[in-house]
TORKOL-4160 file (C-alpha; in steps of 0.2 Angstrom, whole numbers, padded with zeros to 4 digits, m for minus):
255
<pt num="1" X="1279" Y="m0307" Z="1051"/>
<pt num="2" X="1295" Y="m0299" Z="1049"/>
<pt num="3" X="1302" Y="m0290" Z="1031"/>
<pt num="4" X="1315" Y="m0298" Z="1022"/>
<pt num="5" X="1315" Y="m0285" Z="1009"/>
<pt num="6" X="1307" Y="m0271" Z="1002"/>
<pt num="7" X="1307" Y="m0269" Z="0982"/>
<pt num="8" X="1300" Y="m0262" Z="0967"/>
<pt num="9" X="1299" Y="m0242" Z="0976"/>
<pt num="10" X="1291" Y="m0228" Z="0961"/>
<pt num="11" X="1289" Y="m0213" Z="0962"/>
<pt num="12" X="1276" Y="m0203" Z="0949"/>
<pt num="13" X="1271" Y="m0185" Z="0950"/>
<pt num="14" X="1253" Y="m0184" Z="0948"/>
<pt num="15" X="1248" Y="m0165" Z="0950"/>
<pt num="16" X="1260" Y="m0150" Z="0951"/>
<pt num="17" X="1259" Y="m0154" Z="0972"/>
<pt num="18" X="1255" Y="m0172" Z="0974"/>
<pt num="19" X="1269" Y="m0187" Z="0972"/>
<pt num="20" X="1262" Y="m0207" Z="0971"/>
<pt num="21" X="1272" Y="m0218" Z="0981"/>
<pt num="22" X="1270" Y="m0236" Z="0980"/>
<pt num="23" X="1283" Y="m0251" Z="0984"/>
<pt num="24" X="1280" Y="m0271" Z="0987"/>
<pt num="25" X="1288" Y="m0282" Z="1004"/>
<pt num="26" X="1294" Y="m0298" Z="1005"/>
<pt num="27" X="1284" Y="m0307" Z="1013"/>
<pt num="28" X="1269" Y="m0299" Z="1007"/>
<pt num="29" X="1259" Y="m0288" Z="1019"/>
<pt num="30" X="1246" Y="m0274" Z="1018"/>
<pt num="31" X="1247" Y="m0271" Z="1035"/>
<pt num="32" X="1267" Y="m0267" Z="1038"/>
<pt num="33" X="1269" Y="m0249" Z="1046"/>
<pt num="34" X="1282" Y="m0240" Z="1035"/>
<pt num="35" X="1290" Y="m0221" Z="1037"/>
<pt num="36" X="1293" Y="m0212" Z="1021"/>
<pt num="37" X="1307" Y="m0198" Z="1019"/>
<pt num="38" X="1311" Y="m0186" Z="1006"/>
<pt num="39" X="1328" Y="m0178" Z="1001"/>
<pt num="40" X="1329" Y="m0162" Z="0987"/>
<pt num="41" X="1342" Y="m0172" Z="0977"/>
<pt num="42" X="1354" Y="m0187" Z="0978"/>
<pt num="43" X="1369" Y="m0186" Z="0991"/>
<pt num="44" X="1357" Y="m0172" Z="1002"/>
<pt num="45" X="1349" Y="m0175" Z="1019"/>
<pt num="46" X="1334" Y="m0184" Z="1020"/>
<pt num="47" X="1319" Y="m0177" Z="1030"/>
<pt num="48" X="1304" Y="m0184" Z="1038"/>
<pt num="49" X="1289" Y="m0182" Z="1026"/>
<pt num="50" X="1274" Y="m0194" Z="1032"/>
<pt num="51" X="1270" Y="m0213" Z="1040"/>
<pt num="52" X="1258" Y="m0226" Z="1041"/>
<pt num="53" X="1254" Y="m0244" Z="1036"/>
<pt num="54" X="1253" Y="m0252" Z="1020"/>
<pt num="55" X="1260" Y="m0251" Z="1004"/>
<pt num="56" X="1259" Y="m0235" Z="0996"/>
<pt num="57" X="1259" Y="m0215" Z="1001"/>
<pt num="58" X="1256" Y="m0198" Z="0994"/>
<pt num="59" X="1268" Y="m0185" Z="0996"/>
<pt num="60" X="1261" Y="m0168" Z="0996"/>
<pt num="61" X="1273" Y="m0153" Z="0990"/>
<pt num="62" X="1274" Y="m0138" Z="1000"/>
<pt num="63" X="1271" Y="m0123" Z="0987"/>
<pt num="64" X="1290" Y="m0119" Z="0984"/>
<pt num="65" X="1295" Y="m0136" Z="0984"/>
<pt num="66" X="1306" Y="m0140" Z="0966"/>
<pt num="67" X="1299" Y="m0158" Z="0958"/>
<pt num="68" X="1314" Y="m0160" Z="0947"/>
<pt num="69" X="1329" Y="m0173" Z="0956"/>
<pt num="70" X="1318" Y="m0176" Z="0971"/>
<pt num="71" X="1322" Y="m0192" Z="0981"/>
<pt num="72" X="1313" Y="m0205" Z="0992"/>
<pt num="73" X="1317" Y="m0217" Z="1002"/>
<pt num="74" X="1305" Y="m0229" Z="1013"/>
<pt num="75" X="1308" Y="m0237" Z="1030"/>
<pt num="76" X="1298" Y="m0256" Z="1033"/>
<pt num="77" X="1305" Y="m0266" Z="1047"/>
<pt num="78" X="1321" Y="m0260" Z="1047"/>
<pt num="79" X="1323" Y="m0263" Z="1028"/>
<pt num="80" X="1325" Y="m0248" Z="1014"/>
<pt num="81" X="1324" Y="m0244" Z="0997"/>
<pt num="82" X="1325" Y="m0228" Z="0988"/>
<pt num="83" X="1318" Y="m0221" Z="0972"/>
<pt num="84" X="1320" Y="m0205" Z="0963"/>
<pt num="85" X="1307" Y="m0195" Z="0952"/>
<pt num="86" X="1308" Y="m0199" Z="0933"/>
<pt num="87" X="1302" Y="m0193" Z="0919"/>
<pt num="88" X="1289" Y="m0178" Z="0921"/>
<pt num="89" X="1271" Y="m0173" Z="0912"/>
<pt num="90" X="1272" Y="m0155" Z="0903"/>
<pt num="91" X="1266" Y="m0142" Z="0917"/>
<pt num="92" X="1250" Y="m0138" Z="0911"/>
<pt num="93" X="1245" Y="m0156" Z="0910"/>
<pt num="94" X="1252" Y="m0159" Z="0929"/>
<pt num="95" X="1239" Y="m0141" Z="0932"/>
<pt num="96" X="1226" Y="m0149" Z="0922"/>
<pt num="97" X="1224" Y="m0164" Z="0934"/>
<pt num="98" X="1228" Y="m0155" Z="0949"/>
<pt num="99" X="1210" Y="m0144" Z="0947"/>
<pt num="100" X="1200" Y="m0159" Z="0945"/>
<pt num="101" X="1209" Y="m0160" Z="0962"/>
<pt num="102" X="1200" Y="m0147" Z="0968"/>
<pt num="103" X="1184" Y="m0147" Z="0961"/>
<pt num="104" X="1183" Y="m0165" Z="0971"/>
<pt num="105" X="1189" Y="m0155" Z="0986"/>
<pt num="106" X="1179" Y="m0136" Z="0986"/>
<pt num="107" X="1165" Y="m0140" Z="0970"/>
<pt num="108" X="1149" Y="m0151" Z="0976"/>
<pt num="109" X="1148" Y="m0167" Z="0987"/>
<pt num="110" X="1164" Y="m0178" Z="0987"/>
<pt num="111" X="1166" Y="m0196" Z="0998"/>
<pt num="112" X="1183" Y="m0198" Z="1005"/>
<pt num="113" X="1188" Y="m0217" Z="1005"/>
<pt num="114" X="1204" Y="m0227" Z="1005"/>
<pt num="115" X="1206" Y="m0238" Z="0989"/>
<pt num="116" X="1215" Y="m0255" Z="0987"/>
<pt num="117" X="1222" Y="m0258" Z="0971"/>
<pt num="118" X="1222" Y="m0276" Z="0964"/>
<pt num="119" X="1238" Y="m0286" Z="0959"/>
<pt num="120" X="1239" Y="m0300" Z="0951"/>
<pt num="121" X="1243" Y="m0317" Z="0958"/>
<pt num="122" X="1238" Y="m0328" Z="0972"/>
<pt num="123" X="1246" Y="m0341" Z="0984"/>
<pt num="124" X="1242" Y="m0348" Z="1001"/>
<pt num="125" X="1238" Y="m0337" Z="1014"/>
<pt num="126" X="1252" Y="m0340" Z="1027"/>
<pt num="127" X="1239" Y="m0338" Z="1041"/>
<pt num="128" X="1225" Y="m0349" Z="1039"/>
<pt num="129" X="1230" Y="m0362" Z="1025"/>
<pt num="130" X="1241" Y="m0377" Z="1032"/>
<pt num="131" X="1251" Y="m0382" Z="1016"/>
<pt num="132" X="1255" Y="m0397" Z="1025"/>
<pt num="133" X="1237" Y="m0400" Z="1029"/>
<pt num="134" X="1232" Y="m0393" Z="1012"/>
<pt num="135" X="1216" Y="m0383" Z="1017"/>
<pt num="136" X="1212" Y="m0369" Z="1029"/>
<pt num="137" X="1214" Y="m0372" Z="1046"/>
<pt num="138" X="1204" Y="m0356" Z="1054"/>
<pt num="139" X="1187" Y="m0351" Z="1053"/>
<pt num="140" X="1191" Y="m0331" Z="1051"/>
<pt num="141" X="1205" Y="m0324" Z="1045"/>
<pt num="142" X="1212" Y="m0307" Z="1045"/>
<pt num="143" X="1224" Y="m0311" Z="1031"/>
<pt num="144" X="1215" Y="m0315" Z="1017"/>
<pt num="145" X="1196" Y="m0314" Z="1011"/>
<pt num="146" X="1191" Y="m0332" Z="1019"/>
<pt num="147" X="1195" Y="m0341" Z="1002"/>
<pt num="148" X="1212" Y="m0345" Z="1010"/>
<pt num="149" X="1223" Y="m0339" Z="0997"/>
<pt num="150" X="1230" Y="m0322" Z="0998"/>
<pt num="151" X="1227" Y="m0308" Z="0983"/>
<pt num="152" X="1240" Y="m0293" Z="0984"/>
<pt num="153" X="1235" Y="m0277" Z="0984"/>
<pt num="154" X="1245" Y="m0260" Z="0984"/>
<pt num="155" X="1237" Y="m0247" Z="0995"/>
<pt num="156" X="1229" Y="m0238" Z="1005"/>
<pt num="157" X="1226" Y="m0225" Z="0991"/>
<pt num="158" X="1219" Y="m0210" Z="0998"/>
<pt num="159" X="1203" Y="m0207" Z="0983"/>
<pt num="160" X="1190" Y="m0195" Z="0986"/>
<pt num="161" X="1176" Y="m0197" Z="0972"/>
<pt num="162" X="1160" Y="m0190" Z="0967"/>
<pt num="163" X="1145" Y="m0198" Z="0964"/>
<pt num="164" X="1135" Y="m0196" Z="0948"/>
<pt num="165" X="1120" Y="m0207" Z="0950"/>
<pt num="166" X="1116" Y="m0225" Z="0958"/>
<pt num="167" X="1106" Y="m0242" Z="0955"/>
<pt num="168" X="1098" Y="m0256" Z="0960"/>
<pt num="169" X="1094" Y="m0273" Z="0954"/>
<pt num="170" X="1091" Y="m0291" Z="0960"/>
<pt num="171" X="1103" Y="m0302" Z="0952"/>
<pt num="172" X="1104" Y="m0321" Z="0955"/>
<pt num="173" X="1120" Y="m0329" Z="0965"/>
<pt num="174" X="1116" Y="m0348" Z="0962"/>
<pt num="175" X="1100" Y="m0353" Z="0970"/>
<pt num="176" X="1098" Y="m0338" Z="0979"/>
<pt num="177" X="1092" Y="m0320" Z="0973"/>
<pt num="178" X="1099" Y="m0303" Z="0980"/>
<pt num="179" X="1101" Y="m0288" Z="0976"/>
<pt num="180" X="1115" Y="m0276" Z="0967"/>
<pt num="181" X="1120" Y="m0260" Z="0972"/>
<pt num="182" X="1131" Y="m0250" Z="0960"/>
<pt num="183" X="1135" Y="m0231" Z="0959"/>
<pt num="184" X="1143" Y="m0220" Z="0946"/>
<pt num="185" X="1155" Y="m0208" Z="0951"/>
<pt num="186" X="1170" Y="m0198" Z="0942"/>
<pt num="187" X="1188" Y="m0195" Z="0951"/>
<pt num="188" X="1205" Y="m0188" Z="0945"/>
<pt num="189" X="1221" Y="m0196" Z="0942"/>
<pt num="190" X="1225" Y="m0202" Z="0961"/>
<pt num="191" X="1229" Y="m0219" Z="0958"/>
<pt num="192" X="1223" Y="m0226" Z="0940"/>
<pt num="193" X="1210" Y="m0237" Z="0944"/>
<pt num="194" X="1207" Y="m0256" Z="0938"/>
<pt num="195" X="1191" Y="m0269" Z="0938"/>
<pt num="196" X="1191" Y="m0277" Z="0956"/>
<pt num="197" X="1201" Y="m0263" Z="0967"/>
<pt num="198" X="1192" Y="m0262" Z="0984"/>
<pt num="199" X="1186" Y="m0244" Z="0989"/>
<pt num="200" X="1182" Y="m0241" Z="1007"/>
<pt num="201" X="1173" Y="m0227" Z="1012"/>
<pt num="202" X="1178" Y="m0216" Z="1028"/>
<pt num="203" X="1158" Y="m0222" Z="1032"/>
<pt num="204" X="1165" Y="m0240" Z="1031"/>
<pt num="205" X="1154" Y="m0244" Z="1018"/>
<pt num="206" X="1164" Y="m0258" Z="1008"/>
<pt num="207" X="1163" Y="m0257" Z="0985"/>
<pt num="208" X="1175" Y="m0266" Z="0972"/>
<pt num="209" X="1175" Y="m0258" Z="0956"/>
<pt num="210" X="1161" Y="m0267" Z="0944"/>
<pt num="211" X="1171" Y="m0264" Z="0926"/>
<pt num="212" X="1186" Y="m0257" Z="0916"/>
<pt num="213" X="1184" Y="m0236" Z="0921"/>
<pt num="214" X="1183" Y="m0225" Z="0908"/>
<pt num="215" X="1197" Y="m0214" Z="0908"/>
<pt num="216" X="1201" Y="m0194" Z="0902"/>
<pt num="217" X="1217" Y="m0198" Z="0892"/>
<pt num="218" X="1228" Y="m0185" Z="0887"/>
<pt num="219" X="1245" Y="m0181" Z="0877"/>
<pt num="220" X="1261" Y="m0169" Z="0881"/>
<pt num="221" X="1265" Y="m0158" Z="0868"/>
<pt num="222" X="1285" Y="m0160" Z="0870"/>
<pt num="223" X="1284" Y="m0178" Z="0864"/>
<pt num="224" X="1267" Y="m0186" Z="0865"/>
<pt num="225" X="1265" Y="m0198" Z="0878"/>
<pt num="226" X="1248" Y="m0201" Z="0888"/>
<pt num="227" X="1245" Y="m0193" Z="0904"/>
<pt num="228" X="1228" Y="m0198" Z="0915"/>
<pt num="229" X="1218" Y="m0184" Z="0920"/>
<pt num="230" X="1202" Y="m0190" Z="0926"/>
<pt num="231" X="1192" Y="m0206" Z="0929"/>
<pt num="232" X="1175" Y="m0213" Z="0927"/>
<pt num="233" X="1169" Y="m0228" Z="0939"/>
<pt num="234" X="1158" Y="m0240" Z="0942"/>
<pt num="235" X="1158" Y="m0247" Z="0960"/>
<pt num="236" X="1146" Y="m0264" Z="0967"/>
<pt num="237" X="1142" Y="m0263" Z="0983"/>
<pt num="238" X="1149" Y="m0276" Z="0996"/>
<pt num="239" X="1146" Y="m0286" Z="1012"/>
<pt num="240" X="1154" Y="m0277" Z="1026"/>
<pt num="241" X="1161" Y="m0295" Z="1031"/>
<pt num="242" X="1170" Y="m0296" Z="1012"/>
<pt num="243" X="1188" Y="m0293" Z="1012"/>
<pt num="244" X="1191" Y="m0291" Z="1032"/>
<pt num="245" X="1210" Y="m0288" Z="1029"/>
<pt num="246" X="1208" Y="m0271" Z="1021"/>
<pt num="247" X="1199" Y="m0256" Z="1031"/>
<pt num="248" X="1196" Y="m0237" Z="1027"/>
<pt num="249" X="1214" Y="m0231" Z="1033"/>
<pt num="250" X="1214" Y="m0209" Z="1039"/>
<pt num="251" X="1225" Y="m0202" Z="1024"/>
<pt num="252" X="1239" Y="m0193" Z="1025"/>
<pt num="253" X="1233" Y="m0180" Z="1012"/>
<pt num="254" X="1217" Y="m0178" Z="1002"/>
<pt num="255" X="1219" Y="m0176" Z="0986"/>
């Protein structure tokens, strides 16, 4: 599948060090290698920073790098975009997520995992759905979930979380009863998490996140807009046959 475009490139500073990157492809496709540059300011040289595949990438800063007129450009296929840093969080909120940051890395247990984070909207999956036939024409897919239809998603997302508690329950799906895993657990502000994203764990252990998190909300004191700092989650366990188009991907930092 070759890239007609790439659109929709951000560029968010999320801790003092650590820079989201996310961007979309036309056609769609989690599974598009991509090379990710980073230049000090508009009209300078760009320099090699990371790669992968997918859609999304987390820049970390080396300690003397300067956040303020940084640019990025991304590489899918031949195709580019660029996208420059915006509008910042005061310092001290940009410290504040940053040590929740490392009480995930150097304070208790943590689980590293790659997450896939939902978007909205669907059409036919261009592998196993014959429009012309008007149904799915292969048994397993590696596109889409099995239902046929593709559901984007931007990621992988490095996440590293820590667990607060865990439960099980027997729920009934139809005629047939089985039973519910869920655990607790909190993260910081790397990405903002919504109901249904897809976790992977680096054990390969699939979950999709059960509800709406609950989420540490906070306020800049130069003029008042929100800033996420921390997150609480709710993850169902899954099938490890659920969702065979996304796997746990080694990140390029852990945040």
């Amino acid at each position: 599948m070759r890239c007609s475009s790439v659109h929709n490139f951000v560029a968010v500073v999320k801790t003092l060090t650590l820079v989201q990157l996310s961007w979309e492809t036309n056609p769609y496709s989690i599974n598009m290698p991509y090379t990710m540059y980073r230049a000090n300011a508009q009209g300078e040289e760009f320099e090699l920073v990371g790669n992968g595949i997918g859609t999304a990438f987390i820049d970390e800063l080396p300690p003397a790098q300067k956040r303020e007129g940084l640019v990025y450009r991304v590489r899918v296929d031949g195709k580019e975009a660029v996208a420059q840093i915006g509008a910042q969080a005061d310092a001290w909120l940009l410290a504040v997520a940053g040590e929740y940051m490392w009480q995930l890395n150097h304070i208790g247990a943590s689980t590293m995992a790659s997450i896939y984070c939902l978007k909205h909207g669907e059409g036919n999956c261009p592998e196993c759905f014959s429009d012309e036939l008007g149904k799915r024409i292969k048994a397993n897919c590696s596109t889409c979930d099995g239902s046929g239809k593709t559901t984007s998603f931007t990621g992988p997302i490095p996440l590293r979380y820590s667990v607060l508690g865990s439960d099980r329950m027997q729920a009934n799906m139809g005629d047939i009863e089985s039973e519910v895993e869920t655990i607790s657990a909190w993260t910081g502000n790397i990405p903002m998490i919504n109901i249904g994203d897809i976790v992977i764990t680096n054990d390969l252990v699939k979950y999709k996140v059960q509800s709406i998190p609950k989420r540490s909300i906070m306020h800049s004191v130069m003029d008042g807009h929100e800033f996420l700092a921390k997150q609480w989650i709710t993850l169902r366990k899954l099938n490890d046959d659920e969702y065979p188009m996304l796997s746990y991907v080694g990140n390029n930092v852990e945040p």
